[in-house]
C-alpha positions as CSV (number, residue, x, y, z in Angstrom):
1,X,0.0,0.0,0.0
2,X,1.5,3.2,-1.3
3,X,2.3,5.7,1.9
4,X,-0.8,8.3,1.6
5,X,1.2,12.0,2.0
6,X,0.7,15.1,0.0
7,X,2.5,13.9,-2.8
8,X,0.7,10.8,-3.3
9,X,-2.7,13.1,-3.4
10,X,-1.4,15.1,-5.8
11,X,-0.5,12.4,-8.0
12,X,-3.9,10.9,-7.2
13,X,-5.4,13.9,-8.5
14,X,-3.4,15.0,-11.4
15,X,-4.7,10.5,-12.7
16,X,-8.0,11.1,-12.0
17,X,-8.1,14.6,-14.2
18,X,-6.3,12.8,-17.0
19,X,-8.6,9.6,-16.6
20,X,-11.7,12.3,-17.1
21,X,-10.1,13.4,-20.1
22,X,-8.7,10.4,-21.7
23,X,-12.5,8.3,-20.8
24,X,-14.6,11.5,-22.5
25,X,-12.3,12.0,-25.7
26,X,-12.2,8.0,-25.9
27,X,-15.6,7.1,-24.9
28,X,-17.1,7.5,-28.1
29,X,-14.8,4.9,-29.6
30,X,-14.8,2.5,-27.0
31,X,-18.2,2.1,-26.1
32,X,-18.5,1.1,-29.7
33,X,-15.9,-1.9,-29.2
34,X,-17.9,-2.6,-25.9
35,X,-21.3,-2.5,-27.9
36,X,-19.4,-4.9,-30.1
37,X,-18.0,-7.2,-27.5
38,X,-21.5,-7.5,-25.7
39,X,-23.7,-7.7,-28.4
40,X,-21.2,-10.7,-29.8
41,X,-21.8,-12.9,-26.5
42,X,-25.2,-12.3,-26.5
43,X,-25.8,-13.8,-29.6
44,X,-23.8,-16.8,-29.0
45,X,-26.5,-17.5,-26.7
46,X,-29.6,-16.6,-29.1
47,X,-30.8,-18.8,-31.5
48,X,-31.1,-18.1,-34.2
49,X,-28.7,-14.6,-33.2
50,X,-31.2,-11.8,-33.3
51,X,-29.6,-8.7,-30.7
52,X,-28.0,-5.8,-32.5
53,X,-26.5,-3.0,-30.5
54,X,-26.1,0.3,-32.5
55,X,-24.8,3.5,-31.4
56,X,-27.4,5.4,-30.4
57,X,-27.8,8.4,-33.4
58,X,-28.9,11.4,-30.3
59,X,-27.0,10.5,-27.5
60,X,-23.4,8.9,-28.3
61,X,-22.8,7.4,-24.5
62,X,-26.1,5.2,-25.4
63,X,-26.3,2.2,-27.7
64,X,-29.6,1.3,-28.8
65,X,-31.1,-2.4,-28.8
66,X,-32.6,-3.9,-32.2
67,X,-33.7,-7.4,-32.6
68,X,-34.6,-9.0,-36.4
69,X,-38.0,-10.4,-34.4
70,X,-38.9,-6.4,-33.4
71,X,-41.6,-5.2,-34.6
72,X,-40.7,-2.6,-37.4
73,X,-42.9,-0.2,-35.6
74,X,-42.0,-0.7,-32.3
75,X,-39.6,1.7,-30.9
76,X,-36.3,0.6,-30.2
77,X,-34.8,1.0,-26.7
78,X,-31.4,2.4,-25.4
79,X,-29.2,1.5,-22.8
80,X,-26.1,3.7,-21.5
81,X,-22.5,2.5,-21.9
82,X,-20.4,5.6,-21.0
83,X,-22.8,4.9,-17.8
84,X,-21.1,1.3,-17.3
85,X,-17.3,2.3,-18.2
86,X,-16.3,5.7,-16.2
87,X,-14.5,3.7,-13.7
88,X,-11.4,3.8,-15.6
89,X,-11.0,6.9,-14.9
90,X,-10.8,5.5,-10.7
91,X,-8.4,2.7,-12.0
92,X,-5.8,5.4,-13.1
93,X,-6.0,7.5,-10.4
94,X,-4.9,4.4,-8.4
95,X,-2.2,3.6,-10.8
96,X,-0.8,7.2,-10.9
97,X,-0.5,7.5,-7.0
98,X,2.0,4.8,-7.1
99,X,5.5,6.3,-6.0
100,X,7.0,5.8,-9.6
101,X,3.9,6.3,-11.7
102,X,5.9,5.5,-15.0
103,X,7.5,2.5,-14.0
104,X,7.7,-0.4,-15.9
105,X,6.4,-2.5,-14.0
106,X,3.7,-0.1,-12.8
107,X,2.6,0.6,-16.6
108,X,2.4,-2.8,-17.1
109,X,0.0,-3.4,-14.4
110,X,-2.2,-1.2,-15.3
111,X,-2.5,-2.6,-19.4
112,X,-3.4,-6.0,-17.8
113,X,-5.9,-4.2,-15.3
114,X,-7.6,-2.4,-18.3
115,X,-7.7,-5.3,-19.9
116,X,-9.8,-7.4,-17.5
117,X,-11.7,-4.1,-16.8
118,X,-13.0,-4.2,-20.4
119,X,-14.7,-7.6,-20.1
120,X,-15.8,-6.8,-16.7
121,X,-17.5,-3.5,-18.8
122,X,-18.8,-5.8,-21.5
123,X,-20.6,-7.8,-18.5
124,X,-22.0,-4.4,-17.5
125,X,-23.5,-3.6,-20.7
126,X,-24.8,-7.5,-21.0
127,X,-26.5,-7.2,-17.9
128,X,-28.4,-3.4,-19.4
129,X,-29.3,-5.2,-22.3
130,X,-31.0,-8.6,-20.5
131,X,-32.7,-6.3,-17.8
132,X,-34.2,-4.6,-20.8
133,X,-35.3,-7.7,-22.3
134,X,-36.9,-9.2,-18.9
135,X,-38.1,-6.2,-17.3
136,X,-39.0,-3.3,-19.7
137,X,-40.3,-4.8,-22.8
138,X,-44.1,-5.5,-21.4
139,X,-46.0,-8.8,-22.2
140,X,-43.0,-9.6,-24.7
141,X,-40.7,-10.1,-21.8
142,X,-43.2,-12.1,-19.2
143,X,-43.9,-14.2,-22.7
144,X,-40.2,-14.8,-23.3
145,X,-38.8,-14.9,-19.2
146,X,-39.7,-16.5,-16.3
147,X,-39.0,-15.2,-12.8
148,X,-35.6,-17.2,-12.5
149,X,-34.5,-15.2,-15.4
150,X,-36.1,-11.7,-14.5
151,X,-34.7,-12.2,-10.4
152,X,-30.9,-13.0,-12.0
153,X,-30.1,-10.3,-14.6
154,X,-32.4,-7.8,-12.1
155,X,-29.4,-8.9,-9.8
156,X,-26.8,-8.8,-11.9
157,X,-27.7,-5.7,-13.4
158,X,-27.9,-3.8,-9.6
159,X,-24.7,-5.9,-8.2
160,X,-22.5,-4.5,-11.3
161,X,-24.0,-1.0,-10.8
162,X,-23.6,-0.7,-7.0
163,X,-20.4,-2.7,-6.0
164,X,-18.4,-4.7,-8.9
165,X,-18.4,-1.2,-10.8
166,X,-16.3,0.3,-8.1
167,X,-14.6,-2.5,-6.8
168,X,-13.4,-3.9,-9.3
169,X,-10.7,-1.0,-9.8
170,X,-10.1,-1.4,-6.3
171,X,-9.1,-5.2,-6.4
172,X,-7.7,-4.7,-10.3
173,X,-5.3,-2.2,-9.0
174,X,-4.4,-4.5,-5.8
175,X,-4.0,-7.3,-7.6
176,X,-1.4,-5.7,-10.7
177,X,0.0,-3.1,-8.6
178,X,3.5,-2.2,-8.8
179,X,5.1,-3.7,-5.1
180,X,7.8,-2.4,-4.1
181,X,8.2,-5.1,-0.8
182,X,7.0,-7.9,-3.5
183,X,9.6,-7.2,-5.4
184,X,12.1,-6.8,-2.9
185,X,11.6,-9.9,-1.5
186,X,11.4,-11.6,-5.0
187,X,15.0,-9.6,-5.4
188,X,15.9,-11.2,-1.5
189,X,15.1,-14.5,-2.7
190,X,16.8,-14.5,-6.0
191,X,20.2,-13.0,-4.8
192,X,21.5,-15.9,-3.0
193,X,20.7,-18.7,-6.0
194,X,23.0,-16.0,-7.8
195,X,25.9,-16.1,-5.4
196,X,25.9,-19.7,-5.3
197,X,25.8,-20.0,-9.0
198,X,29.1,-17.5,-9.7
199,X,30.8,-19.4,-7.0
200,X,30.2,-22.5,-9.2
């Protein structure tokens, strides 16, 4: 755990203004590959695959929900991705309190923390889209979904929302953290094996 002084804030601050500005100039491209992700797993699920997820024409941070078995009338609902993702910007304000911010090892942690933190964002928007189908879409949804179904993705949907949103970044960052005393003692361990080996 990174010792919390002045500097540490400041560095905390000056991640979390970049992470605002990085996740609203970016957001428009990556909710699409989100959109993309999400609307790919749901229809590896469907059969036969009928879920599109477009960007929504009005409102870029929304994607809209189509289905081939819509009726061409019917109007199609939206869901919010920029909603689902702004928790990168938290996950670099961790990584840039770090005492060496630019660190290898640091900037390393943080590309596999993003990583995971996309697919956990993909499971967000999965979870808006099925709460949508078994909650907001009237007699179409009781047809189509039992209570099972409605009680899980109601879950899901609140439990990504309310907790694995925010901690999430919290354990990603824990987990792929630069550690200094990790690494010492990785170091620790690894010098003796060396000594014996140039004696050899």
């Amino acid at each position: 755990m990174p010792r919390f002084d002045w500097r540490t804030a400041v560095r905390a601050l000056i991640g979390f203004v970049l992470g605002v500005v990085l996740w609203t100039m970016l957001s428009p491209i990556y909710n699409r590959v989100i959109e993309t992700g999400a609307e790919f797993t749901i229809r590896l699920f469907e059969s036969p695959s009928v879920t599109s997820l477009k960007p929504d024409t009005d409102n870029e941070s929304y994607a809209t929900i189509d289905r081939s078995d819509f009726d061409p009338r019917s109007k199609r609902p939206g869901v919010p991705v920029s909603d689902l993702t702004f928790n990168v910007i938290l996950l670099i304000a961790l990584f840039a309190m770090e005492s060496r911010p630019f660190s290898d090892r640091n900037i390393r942690g943080f590309v596999f923390a993003a990583i995971v933190l996309a697919f956990t964002h993909v499971f967000g928007l999965i979870t808006e889209v099925m709460s949508v189908y078994v909650l907001k879409l009237g007699p179409w949804s009781t047809v189509h979904y039992g209570d099972v179904a409605r009680n899980f993705w109601s879950v899901a949907n609140h439990f990504y929302r309310l907790v694995l949103m925010y901690g999430i970044a919290f354990a990603l960052w824990w987990i792929f953290r630069a550690n200094p005393e990790r690494a010492e003692r990785v170091e620790g361990a690894t010098e003796p094996s060396r000594k014996k080996r140039r004696k050899r």
